[in-house]
C-alpha positions in Angstrom: -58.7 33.6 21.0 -58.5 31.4 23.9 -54.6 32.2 24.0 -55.7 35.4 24.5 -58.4 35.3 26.9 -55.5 32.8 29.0 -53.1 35.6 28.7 -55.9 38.4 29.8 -56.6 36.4 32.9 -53.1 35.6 33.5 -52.4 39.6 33.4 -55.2 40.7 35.7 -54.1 37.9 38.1 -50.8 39.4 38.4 -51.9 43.0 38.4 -54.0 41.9 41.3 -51.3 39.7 43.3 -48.5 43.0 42.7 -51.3 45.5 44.4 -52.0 42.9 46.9 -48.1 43.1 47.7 -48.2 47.1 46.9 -50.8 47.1 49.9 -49.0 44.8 52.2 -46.0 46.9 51.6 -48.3 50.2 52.6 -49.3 48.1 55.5 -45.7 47.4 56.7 -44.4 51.2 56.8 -47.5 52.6 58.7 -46.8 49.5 61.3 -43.1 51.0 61.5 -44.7 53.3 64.3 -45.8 50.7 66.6 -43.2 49.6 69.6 -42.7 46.7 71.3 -41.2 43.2 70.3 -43.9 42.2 69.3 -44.6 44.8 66.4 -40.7 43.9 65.1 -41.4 40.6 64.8 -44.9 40.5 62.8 -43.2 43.5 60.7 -40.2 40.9 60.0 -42.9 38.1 59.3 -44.7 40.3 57.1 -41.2 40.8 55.2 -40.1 37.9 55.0 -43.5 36.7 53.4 -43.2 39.3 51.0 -40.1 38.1 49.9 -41.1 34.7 49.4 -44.4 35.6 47.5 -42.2 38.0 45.5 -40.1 35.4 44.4 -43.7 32.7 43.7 -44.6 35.5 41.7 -41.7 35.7 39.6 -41.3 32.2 39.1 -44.8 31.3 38.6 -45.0 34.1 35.9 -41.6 32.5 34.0 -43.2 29.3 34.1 -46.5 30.0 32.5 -44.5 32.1 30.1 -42.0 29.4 29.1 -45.3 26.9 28.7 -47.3 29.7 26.6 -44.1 30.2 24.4 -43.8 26.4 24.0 -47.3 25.8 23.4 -47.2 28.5 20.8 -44.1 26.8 19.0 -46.1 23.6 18.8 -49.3 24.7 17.1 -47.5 27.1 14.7 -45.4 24.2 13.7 -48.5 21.4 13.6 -50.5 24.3 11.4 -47.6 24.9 9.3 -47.1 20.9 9.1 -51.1 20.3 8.4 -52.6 23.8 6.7 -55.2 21.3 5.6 -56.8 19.6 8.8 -56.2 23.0 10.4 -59.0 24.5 8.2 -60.4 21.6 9.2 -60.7 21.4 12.6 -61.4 25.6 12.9 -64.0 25.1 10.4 -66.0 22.3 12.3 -65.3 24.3 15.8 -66.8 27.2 14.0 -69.8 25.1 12.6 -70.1 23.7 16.4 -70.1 27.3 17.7 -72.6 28.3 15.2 -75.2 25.6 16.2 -75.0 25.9 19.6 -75.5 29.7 19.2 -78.4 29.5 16.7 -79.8 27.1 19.7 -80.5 30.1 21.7 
């Protein structure tokens, strides 16, 4: 549940960081009619940080990919390893749950 709720939020965060750039992007063409040297060199700024944000983006999303998948590998194997204190521990975290719920 709390792989999911990780991967939910990781999802909206990058559905908000590619509108963000979608926006910036919008931003950059209408700015296309303004003259001057000036107005070329913040539209080449604004590219150029696009580009590099692009590129956090991408690797940022491999990396918390490549952790997920690896943190996925471990439990499957430490559940498959230990079926016993597995039920276990999920059966105390549910107890604690259902205390601290009835509390309320």
């Amino acid at each position: 549940m709390t792989s999911k709720t990780a991967q939910n939020a990781q999802e909206t965060l990058m559905a908000d960081f590619q509108t963000l750039v979608r926006d910036t992007e919008k931003l950059l063409e209408h700015t296309a009619s303004l003259a001057g040297d000036q107005a070329d060199e913040l539209r080449s700024k604004i590219h150029d940080s696009l580009l590099r944000a692009r590129e956090t983006l991408k690797l940022t999303e491999d990396s918390l990919r490549e952790r997920g998948q690896a943190a996925l590998g471990v439990t499957e194997e430490y559940v498959q390893s230990n079926p016993w204190r597995s039920v276990g521990i999920a059966a105390g975290v549910g107890l604690l749950i259902g205390l601290l719920a009835g509390r309320r």
